[in-house]
N, C-alpha and C positions, 0 to 999 in steps of 0.2 A: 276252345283252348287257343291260348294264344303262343305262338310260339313253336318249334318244331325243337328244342333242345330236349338232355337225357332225361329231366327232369319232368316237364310237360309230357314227356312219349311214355316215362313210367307212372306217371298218374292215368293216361289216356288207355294206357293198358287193363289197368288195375279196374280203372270204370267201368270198360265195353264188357269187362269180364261180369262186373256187379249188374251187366241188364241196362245201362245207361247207351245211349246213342251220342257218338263223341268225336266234332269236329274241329281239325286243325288248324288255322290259318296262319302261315309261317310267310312270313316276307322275302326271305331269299328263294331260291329256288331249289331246295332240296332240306331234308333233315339232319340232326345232329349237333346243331348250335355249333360249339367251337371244337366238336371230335369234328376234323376235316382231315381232307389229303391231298396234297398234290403231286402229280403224276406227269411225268417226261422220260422221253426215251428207253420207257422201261424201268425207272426208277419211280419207285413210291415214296412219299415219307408223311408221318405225321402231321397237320401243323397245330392240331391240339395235344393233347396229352399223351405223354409216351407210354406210362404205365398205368397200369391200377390196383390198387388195393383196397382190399376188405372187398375180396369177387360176391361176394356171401351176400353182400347186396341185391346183386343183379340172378344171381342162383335164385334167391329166394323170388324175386321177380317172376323168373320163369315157371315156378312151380306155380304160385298163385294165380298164374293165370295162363295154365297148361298141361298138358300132360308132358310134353316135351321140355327137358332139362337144358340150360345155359350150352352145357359141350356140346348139345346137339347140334347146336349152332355156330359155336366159335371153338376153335381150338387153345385153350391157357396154358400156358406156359412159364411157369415156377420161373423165375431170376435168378441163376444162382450162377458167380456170385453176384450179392445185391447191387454193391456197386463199389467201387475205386475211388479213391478219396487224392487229389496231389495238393501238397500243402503249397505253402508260397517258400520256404525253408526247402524244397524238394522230397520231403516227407512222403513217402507213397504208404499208402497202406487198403488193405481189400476188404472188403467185406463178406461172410458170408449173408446167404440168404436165412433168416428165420434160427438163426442160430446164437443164443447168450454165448452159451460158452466158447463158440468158432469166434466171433467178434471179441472177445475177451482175451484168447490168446491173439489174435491180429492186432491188437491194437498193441499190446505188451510187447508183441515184436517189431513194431515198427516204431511205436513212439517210448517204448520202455517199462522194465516194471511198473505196477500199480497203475497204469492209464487206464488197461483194461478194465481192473477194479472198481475205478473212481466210476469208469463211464457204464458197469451195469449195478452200481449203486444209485446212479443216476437215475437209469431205465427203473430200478425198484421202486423206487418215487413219483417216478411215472404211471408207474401199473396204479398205486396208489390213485392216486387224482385220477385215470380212466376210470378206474371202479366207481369214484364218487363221481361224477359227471354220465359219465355212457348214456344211461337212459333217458336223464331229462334233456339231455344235452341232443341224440342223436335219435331216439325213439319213441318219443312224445312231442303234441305239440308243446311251443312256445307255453310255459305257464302266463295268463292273465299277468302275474308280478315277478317277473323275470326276476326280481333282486337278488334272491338266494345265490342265483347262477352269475352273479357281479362278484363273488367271494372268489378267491383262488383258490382251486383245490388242490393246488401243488405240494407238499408238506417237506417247504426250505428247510434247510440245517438251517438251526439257530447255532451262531457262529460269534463266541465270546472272545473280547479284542480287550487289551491292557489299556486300561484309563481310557477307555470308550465304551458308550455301550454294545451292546448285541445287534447283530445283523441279521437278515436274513433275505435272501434274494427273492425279486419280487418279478423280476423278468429275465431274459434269455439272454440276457448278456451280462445279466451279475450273476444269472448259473455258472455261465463259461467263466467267469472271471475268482469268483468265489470259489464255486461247487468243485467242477471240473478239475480246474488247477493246473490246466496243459494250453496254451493258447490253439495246438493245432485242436485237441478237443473240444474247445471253445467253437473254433471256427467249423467244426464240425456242425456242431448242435443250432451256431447261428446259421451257418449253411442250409438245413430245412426248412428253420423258419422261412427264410428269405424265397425259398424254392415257393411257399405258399403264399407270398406276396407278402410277409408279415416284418415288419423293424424290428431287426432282434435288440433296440434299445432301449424298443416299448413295450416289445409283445411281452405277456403277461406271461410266466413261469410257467402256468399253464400248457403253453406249447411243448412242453416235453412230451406230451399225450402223441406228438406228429412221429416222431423219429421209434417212439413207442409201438405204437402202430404196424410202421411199416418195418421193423426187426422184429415184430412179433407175430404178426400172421403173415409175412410176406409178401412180395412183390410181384406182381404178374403181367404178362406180357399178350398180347392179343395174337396169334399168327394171323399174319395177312395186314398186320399194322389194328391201331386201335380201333378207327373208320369200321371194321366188321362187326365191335361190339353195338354199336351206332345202326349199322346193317340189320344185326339182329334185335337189337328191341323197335326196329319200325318195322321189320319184318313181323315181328309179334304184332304188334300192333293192329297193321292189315292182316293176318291171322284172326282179330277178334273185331274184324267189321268197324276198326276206326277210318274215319276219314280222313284225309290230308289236303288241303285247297294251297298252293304255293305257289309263291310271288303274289299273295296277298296278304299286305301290310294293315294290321290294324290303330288305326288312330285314335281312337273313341270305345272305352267300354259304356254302352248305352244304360242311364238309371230310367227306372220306371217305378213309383210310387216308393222311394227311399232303400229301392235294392238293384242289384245288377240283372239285368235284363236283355244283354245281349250289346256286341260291337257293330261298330262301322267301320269299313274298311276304306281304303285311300281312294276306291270309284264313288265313294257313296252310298253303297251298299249297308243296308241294315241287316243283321242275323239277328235273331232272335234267340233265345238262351233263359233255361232255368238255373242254371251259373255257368260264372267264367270263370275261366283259370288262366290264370298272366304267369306263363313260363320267362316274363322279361320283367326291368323292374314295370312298377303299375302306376306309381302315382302320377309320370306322364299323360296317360292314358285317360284319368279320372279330373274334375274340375274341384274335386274337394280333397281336403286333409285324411289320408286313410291310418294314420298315427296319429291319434289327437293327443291332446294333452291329458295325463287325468288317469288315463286306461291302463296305465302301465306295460306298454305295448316299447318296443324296440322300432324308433321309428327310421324307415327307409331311408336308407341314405344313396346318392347319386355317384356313380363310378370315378368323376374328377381325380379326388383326388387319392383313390385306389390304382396302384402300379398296374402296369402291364409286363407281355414279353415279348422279348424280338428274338425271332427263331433264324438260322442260314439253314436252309437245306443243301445238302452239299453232295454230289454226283463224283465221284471219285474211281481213276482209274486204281487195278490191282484189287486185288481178294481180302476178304477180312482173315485178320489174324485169326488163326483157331483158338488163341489162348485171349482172346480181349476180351473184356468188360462191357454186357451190355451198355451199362451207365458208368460214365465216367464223372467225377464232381474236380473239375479245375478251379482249388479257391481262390477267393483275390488275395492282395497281399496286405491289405489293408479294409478289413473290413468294415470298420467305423464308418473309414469316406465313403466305399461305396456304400452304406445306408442311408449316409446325410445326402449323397446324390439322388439316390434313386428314390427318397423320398422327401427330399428338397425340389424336385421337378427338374433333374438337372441329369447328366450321363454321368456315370460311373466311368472314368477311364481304364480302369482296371478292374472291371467284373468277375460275379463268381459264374463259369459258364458252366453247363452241363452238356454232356457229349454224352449222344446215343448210336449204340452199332449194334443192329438190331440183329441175331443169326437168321436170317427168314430169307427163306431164296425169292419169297414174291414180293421183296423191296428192290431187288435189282435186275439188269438185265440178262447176268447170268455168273459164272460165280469168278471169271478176271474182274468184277466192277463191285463197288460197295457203295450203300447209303447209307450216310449221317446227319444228324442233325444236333445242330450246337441251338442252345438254349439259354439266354441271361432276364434275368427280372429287371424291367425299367422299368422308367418314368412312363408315366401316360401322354397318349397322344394330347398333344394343347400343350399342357407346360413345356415339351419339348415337343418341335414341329416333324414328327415321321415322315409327312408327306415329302421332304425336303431331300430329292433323289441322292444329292452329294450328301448327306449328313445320313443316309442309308448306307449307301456304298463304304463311307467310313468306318463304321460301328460294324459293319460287317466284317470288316476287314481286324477290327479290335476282335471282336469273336474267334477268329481264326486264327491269329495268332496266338492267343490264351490256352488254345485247345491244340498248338503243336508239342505243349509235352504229352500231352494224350494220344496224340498223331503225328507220332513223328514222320517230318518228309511231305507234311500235308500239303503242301503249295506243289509240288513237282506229279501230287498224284490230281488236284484238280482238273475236271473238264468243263463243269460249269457250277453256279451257286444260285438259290434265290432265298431272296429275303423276305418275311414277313414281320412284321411291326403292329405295334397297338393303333395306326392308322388299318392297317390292313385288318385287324380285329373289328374296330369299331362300324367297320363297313358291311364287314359277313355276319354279325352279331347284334348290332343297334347298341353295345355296350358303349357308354358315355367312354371316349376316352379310351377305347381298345381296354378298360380295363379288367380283369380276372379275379374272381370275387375270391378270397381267403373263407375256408370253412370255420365255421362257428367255434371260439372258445369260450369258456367259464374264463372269471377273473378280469382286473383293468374295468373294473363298477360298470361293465355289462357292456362294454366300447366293441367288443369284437361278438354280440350278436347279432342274429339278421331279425328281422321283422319275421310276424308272425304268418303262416299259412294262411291266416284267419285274415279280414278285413275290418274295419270298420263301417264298409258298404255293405250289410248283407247280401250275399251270394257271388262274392269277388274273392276269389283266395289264388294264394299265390305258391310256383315251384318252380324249381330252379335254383342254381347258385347265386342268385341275391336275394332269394327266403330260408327260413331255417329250415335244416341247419347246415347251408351255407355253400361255398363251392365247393368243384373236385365233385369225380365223375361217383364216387359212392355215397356223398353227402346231397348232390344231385337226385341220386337215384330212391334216398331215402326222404328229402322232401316231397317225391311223387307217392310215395306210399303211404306219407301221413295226409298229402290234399285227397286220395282218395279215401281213407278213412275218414277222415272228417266230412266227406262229401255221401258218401253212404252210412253212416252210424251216426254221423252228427255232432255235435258239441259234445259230448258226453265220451266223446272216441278219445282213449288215452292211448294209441300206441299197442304195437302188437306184443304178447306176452311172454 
């Protein structure tokens, strides 16, 4: 196994359980890929992912290979509310958690009759295209001829115009401009896309299935920060006799007679292996083409020119409000620019940030002090230089200011801040470019799938959030379950039932 992220740890699980003897080799020094945390004076905070959704993921994990249940281990925590929305007009409006019709009147009172309406007419068209996508999409492998899944399953209003003809929106920003019919709802909808790394100029309509999702099974929170969910599936792991070898980098999956036969690590070291599995991308790793031409395979693409995120953790004197929003969504005021930026390889000067205040007394050092963490989707390390200390401190200071209608008074309660950046990703992660993989959509002639589990090197298959289907800690966690079926049932293995 290569790799220590959620992906590699829930295949490695799944295996040791199947009767397989299954080692790790992770180049940093510890596991969880980009679930991290860092920690000062008593303050915790995330610097991967604040929430999670679809837990039914990693539940199901834990059954499969235990007697002991996910709670046993982590304590979840419903979101409610979901989250807080400030428009750039001063719009506030709340969300509940897992609620149509709570969201339906929030939104009619904040943004006005019919908004509600429009936007769970929206969500019904969504449900639509998750039905027809879910399973090939997220619980089967990759098919041989992906093409099917190049079709949008979104089902646009066909929308008839005077002495033109008929429309029909094809991506996330002629939903919001079309469908929606509210710019703040607009900015809504382009708001997740972008939280998933995706252009809401391009992403395909599709994406509706994202905001679908997470208002429809809900949002959850880890106590103890997310790092514990991370905790518990390599506590499972070692639980089922996996090993872990860390701070050894592998450079080399070794072929032996036209299949994968085992790595080399950065001393030289050969391991030996009946398969590998590349929790990272693989084609670095290989001397040959593992998407060839012909196969109809989705071939691997390199993180360049996939966004990152720059996080401030922020250490703050005074107590959190009783009445705050775990997640706060400060949009920009102009969302176009910030897309042409942050996917032009350029800053956003006015980003859409995300503000987290987690209620968890083991994030701070006691309850006069609170931990936050502000959140914006960039450019990638390379096109824009993160390393560049003054051009951190900056953006940081843009972050902060974005997030005092969310916080107000934020500068007078500061004691300290840090920053991490897609330099700082690219370091703890090997990700080209600090960048953050976007989960797999249907739709846009197959642009936003991942490669297959499968390789073209027999016995090299790949998990993680740059295989399908895709990033994001439950998309993660369900690449691992399909390389271990594949790896014990075989080619023949479609996905659990």
């Amino acid at each position: 196994m290569v790799g220590a992220g959620m992906g590699a740890m829930a295949a490695a699980a799944r295996l040791a359980v199947a009767g397989h003897r299954v080692t790790v080799y992770e180049r940093s020094g510890t596991y969880g890929g980009a679930v991290d945390r860092f920690e000062r004076d008593g303050f915790v905070f995330d610097t991967g992912p604040g929430l999670l959704h679809l837990p039914a993921v990693y539940r199901d994990l834990f059954v499969k290979t235990g007697k002991e249940s996910l709670e046993r281990s982590v304590t979840l925590d419903q979101v409610d509310p979901a989250s807080r929305h400030v428009f750039a007009d001063g719009t506030d409006v709340t969300l509940p958690n897992a609620s149509r019709a709570g969201a339906v009147a929030a939104l009619d009172a904040a943004l006005g009759a019919g908004a509600g309406e429009r936007w769970a007419e929206f969500l019904g068209r969504a449900r639509d295209a998750w039905d027809r996508t879910r399973r090939p999409l997220l619980e089967e492998p990759l098919w041989s001829d992906p093409r099917a899944l190049g079709r949008d399953p979104y089902p646009a209003v066909r929308q008839r115009r005077l002495l033109r003809g008929a429309r029909q929106a094809a991506t996330v920003a002629e939903i919001g401009a079309w469908e929606l019919g509210d710019p703040r709802l607009a900015a809504l909808f382009d708001g997740y896309a972008l939280s998933y790394g995706l252009d809401p100029r391009h992403a395909p309509a599709s994406a509706a299935v994202l905001p679908y999702l997470e208002q429809t099974f809900g949002s959850w929170y880890v106590r103890g920060g997310m790092r514990e969910l991370a905790r518990a599936v390599y506590e499972r792991c070692l639980a089922r006799k996996v090993e872990f070898v860390f701070g050894a980098e592998v450079t080399r999956i070794v072929e032996k007679d036209g299949a994968a036969a085992g790595v080399e690590l950065a001393d030289g070291t050969l391991v030996a292996a009946d398969a590998v599995v590349a929790g990272v991308a693989a084609g670095r790793l290989v001397a040959r083409d593992l998407d060839g031409p012909g196969d109809g395979a989705v071939r691997e693409r390199r993180g360049a020119a996939v966004p990152g995120r720059c996080t401030v953790l922020l250490a703050l004197r005074g107590g959190r409000d009783g009445d705050a929003a775990h997640r706060t969504v400060v949009h920009a005021p102009d969302g176009a620019a910030e897309a042409a930026a942050v996917f032009g390889g350029r800053l956003a000067e006015r980003p859409t940030v995300t503000v987290l205040r987690p209620d968890d007394a083991a994030t701070r050092p006691d309850d006069g002090h609170e931990a936050v963490t502000l959140t914006a989707t960039v450019a990638p390390h390379g096109p824009v230089d993160w390393s560049d200390g003054a051009l951190r401190a900056r953006y940081a200071e843009v972050l902060m200011a974005a997030a005092e209608s969310a916080l107000p008074g934020l500068a007078g309660r500061l004691l300290w801040h840090e920053v991490r950046t897609p330099a700082d990703t690219a370091a703890r992660t090997g990700a080209e470019g600090g960048a953050v993989p976007a989960p797999a959509l249907a739709g846009a002639a197959g642009a936003l799938l991942h490669p297959a589990n499968t390789t073209r090197l027999p016995g090299l298959y790949r998990a993680g959030g740059w295989a399908h289907p895709g990033g994001g800690l439950a998309h993660a966690g369900m690449s691992g379950a399909l390389v271990a079926g594949l790896i014990v049932e075989g080619a023949e293995f479609r996905g659990s039932q």
